[in-house]
GUVEXMAR-559864 format. One line per field, with one value per residue: x negated, y, z of N, C-alpha, C in turn; residue in one letter. Coordinates in Angstrom, 1 decimal. Layout:
nc1	X  ... $
nc2	Y  ... $
nc3	Z  ... $
cac1	X  ... $
cac2	Y  ... $
cac3	Z  ... $
cc1	X  ... $
cc2	Y  ... $
cc3	Z  ... $
residuo	A  ... $
END
This chain:
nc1	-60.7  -62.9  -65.6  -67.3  -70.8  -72.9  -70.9  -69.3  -70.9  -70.0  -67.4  -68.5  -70.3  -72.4  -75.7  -75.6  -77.1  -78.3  -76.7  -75.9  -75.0  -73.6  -71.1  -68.5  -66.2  -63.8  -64.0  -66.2  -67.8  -66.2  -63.9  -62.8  -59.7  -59.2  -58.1  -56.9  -54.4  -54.0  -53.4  -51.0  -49.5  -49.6  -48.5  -46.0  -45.1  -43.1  -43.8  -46.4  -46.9  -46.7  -48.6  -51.0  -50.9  -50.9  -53.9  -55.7  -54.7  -56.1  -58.5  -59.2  -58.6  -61.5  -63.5  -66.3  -69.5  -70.4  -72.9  -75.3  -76.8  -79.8  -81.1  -79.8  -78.9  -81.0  -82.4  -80.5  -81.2  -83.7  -85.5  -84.6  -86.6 $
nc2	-29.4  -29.6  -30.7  -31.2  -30.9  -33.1  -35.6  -35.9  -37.9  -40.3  -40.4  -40.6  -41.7  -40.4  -38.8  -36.0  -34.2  -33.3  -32.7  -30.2  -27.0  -26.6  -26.3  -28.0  -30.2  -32.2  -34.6  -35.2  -36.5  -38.6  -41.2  -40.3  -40.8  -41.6  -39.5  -37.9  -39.5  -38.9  -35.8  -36.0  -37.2  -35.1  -32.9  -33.8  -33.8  -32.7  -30.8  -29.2  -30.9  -33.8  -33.6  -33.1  -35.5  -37.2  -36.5  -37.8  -40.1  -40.6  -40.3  -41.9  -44.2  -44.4  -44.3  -45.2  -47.2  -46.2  -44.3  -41.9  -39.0  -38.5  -36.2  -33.8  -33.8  -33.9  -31.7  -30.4  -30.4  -29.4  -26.5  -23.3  -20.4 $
nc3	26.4  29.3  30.3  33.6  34.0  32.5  32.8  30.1  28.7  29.4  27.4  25.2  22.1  21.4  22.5  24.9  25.8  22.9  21.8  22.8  24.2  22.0  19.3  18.7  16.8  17.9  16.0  15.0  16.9  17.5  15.7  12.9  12.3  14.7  15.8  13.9  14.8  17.5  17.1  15.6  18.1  19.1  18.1  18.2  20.5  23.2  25.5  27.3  29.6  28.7  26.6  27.9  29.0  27.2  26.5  27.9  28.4  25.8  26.0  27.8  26.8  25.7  27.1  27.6  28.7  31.5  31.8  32.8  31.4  31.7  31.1  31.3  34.0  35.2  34.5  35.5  37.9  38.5  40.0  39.5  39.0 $
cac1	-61.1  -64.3  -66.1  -68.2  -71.9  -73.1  -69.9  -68.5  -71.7  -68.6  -66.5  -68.9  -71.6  -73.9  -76.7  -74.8  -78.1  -78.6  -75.3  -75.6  -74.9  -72.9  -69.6  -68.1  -65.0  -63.9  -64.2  -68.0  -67.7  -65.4  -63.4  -61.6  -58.6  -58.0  -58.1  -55.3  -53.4  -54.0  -53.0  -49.6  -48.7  -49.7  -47.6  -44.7  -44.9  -42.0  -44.2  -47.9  -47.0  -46.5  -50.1  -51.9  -50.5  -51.6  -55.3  -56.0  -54.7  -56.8  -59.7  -59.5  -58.9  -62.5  -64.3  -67.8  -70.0  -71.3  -74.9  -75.5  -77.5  -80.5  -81.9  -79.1  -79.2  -82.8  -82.2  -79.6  -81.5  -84.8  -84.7  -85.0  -87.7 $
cac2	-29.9  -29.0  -31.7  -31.3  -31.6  -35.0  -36.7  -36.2  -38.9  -41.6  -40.4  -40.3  -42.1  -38.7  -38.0  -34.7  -33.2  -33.4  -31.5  -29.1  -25.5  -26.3  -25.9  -29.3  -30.7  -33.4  -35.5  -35.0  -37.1  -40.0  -41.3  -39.3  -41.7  -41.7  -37.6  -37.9  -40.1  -37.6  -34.8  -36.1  -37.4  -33.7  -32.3  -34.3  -33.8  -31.7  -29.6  -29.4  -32.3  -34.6  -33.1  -33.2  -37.0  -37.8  -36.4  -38.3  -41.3  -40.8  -40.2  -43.1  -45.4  -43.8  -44.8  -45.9  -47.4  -44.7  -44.2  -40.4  -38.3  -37.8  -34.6  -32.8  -34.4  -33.5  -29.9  -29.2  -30.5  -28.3  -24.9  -21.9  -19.5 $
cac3	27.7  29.9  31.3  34.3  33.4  32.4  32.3  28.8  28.1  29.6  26.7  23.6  22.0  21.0  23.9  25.0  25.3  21.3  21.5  24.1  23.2  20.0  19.6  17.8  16.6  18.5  14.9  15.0  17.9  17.9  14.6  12.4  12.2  16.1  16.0  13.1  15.4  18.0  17.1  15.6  18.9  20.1  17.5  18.6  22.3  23.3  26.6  28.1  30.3  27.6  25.8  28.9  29.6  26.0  25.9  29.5  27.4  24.6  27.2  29.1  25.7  24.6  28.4  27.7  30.2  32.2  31.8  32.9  30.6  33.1  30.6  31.6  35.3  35.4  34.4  36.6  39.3  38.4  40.7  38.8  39.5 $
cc1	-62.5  -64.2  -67.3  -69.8  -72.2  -72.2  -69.0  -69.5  -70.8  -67.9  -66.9  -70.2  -72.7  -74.1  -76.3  -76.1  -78.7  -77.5  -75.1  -75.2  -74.3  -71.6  -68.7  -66.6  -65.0  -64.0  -65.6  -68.3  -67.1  -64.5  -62.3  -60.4  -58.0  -57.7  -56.7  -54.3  -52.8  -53.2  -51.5  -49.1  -48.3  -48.7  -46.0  -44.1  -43.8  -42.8  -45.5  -47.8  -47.5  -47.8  -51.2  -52.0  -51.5  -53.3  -55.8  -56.0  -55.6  -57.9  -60.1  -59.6  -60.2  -63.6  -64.9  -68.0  -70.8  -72.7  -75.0  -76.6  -78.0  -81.0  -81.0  -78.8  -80.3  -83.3  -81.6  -80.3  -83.4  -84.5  -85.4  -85.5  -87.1 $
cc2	-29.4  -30.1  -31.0  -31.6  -32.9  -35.8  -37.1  -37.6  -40.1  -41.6  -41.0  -41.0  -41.7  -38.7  -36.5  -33.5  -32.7  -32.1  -30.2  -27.8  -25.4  -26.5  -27.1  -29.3  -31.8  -35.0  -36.3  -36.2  -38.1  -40.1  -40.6  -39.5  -41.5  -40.0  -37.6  -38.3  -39.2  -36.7  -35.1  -36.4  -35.8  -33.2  -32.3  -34.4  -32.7  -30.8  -29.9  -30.7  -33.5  -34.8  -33.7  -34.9  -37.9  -37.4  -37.4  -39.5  -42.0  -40.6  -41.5  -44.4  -44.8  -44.1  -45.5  -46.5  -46.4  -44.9  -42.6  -40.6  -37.6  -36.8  -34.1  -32.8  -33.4  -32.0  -29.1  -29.1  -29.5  -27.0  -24.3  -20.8  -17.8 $
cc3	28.0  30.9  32.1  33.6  33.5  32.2  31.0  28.2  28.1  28.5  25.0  23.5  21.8  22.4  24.0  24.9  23.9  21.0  22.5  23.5  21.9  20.5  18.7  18.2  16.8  17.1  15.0  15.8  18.7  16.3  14.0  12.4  13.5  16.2  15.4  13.8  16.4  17.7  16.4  16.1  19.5  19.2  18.0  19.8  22.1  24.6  26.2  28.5  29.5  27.2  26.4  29.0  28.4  25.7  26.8  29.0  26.7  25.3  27.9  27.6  25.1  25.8  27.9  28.8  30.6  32.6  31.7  31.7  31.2  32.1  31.4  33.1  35.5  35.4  34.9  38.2  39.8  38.8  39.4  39.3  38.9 $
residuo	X  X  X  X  X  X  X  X  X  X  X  X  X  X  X  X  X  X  X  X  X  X  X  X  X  X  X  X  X  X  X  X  X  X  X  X  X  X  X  X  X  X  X  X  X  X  X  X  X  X  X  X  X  X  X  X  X  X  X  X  X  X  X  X  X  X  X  X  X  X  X  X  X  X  X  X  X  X  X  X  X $
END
């Protein structure tokens, strides 16, 4: 998945600016237990549709309260010279 700037902060408890520029495994970043669950529904999906239906799922049961992550706010909104 590719979140829009700022909004993966809704999904996850890490300040995304700590994380920026790295490359993580969605473990790193929410419990390893729901990942296992995860991925053996994905296993067991028979298309995309299905996969797709199931991450959105697992996305929406993971909805924080939305508090932007004004660094990354703050930086997009800084011009560049």
């Amino acid at each position: 998945m590719i979140f829009k700037e700022g909004c993966a902060t809704a999904f996850f408890k890490e300040p995304m600016s700590k994380i920026f520029g790295m490359n993580l495994s969605l473990d790193n970043l929410t419990d390893r237990p729901k990942i296992l669950e995860m991925e053996e529904k994905l296993f067991e999906a028979t298309d995309h549709k299905q996969r797709i239906s199931l991450v959105g799922r697992f996305l929406l049961s993971e909805l924080k309260d939305i508090r932007p992550d004004m660094l990354i706010f703050e930086t997009k909104l800084t011009p560049r010279e």
